[in-house]
C-alpha positions in Angstrom: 99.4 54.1 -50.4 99.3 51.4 -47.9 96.6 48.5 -48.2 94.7 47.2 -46.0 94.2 43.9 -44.9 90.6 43.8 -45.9 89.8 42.5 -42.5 87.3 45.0 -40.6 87.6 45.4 -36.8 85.5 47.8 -34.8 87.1 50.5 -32.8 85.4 52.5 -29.8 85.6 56.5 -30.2 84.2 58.5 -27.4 81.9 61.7 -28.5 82.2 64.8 -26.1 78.7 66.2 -26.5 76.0 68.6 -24.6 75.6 67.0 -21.0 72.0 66.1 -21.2 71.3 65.4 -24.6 73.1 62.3 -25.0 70.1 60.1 -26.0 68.9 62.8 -28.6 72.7 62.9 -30.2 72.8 58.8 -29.8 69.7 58.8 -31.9 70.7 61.1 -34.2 74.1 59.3 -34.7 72.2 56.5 -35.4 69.9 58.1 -37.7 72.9 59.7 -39.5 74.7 56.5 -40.4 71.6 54.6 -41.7 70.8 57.3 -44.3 74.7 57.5 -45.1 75.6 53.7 -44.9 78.3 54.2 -42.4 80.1 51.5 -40.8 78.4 52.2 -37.2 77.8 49.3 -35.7 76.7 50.8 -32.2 76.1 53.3 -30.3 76.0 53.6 -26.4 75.1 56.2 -23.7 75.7 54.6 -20.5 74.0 55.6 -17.3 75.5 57.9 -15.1 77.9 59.2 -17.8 77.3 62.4 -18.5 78.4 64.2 -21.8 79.5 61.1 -23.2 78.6 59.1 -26.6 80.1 55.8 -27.2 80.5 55.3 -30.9 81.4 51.8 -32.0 82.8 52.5 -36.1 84.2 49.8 -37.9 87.2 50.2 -40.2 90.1 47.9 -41.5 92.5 51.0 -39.4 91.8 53.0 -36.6 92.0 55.9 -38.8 89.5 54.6 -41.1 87.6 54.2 -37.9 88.1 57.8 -36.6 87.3 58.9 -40.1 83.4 57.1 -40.0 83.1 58.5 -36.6 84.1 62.0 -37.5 81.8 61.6 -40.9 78.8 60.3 -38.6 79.0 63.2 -36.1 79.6 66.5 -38.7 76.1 68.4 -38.7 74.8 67.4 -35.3 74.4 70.0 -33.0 75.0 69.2 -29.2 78.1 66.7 -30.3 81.3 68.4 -29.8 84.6 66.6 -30.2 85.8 63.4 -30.4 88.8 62.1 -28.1 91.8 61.3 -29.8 92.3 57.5 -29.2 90.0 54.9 -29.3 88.9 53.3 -26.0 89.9 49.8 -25.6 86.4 47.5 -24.7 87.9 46.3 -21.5 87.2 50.6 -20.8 83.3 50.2 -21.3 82.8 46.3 -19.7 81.3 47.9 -16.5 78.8 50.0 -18.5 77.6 46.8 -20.0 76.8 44.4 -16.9 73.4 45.0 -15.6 73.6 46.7 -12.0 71.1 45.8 -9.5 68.3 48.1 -8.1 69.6 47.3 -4.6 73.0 47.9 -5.2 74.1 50.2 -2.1 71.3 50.0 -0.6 70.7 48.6 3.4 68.7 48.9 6.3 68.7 52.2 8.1 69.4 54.4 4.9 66.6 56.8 4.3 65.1 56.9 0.6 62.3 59.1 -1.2 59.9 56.8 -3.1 59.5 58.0 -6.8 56.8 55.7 -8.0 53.5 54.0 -7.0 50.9 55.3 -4.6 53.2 56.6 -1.9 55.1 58.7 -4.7 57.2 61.8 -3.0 57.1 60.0 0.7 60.4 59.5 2.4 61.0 56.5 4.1 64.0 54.1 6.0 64.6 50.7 4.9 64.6 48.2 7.5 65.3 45.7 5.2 66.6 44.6 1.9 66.0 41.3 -0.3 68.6 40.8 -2.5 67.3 37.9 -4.4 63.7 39.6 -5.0 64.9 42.7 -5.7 62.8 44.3 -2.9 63.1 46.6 0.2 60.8 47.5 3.1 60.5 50.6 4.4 58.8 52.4 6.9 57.4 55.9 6.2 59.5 58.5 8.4 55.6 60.7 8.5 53.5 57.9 9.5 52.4 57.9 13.2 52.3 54.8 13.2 55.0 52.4 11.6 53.6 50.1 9.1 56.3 48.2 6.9 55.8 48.5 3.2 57.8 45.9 0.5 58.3 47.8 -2.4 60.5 47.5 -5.7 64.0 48.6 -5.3 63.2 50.3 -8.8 60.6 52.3 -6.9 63.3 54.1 -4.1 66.1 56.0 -4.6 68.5 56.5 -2.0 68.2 60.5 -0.5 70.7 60.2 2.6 72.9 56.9 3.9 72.4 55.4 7.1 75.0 57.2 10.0 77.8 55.5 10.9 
């Protein structure tokens, strides 16, 4: 039998689970290794991923590493599989920067407002302040025009501007 270096390094599974109930299986995961005392150092479900569970074991192989991963997932319900090879970090860097709310957002692009006061409007943003994170808008009902700054956090975009 071969022995290991006694050095630990973590290695990055991916978990193919229920889309949808990726939170609930990351907490659960979580959970799961406390009680056990895996070697689960984190856990990630990035946005806009769907179906997907990052698991970060940590093992002196990446077998040893698949093996904590397997152990950490058996008895959980909306997890699936996991993929064969481990995921190199460089895989997962974009998952980890913060994106801005205005990010593919301009002017003339029409978006529904989801929070605040004018909740379920649609409106078009004439324009859009990088820096304070902010757009204004113009409420595509209103009879008359009148330019509200809101949170980018409070818009999401429902059509892009023609071209």
């Amino acid at each position: 039998m071969e022995e290991g270096t006694g050095k630990k390094r973590p290695f990055l599974f991916v978990l193919k689970t229920t889309i949808g109930q990726e939170i609930p299986t990351a907490g659960l995961i979580m959970t799961r290794a406390r009680k056990l005392g895996l070697p689960i150092s984190a856990v990630l479900v990035p946005p806009g991923l769907r179906g997907y569970v990052f698991i970060e074991a940590v093992g002196e192989t990446q077998a040893e590493g698949r093996t904590v991963a397997e152990k950490v997932k058996m008895g959980i319900k909306p997890s699936n599989e996991i993929l064969r090879e481990p995921l190199p970090f460089s895989e997962i860097e974009t998952f980890l920067t913060p994106k801005s709310p205005v990010a593919g957002m301009e002017a003339g692009d029409v978006v529904e407002i989801i929070a605040g006061p004018f909740k379920g409007e649609r409106a078009r943003i004439s324009k859009v302040d990088v820096e304070r994170e902010e757009v204004t808008v113009e409420l595509l009902e209103a009879t008359v025009p009148i330019p509200l700054t809101l949170s980018a956090g409070w818009v999401k975009i429902a059509q892009k501007k023609a071209e």
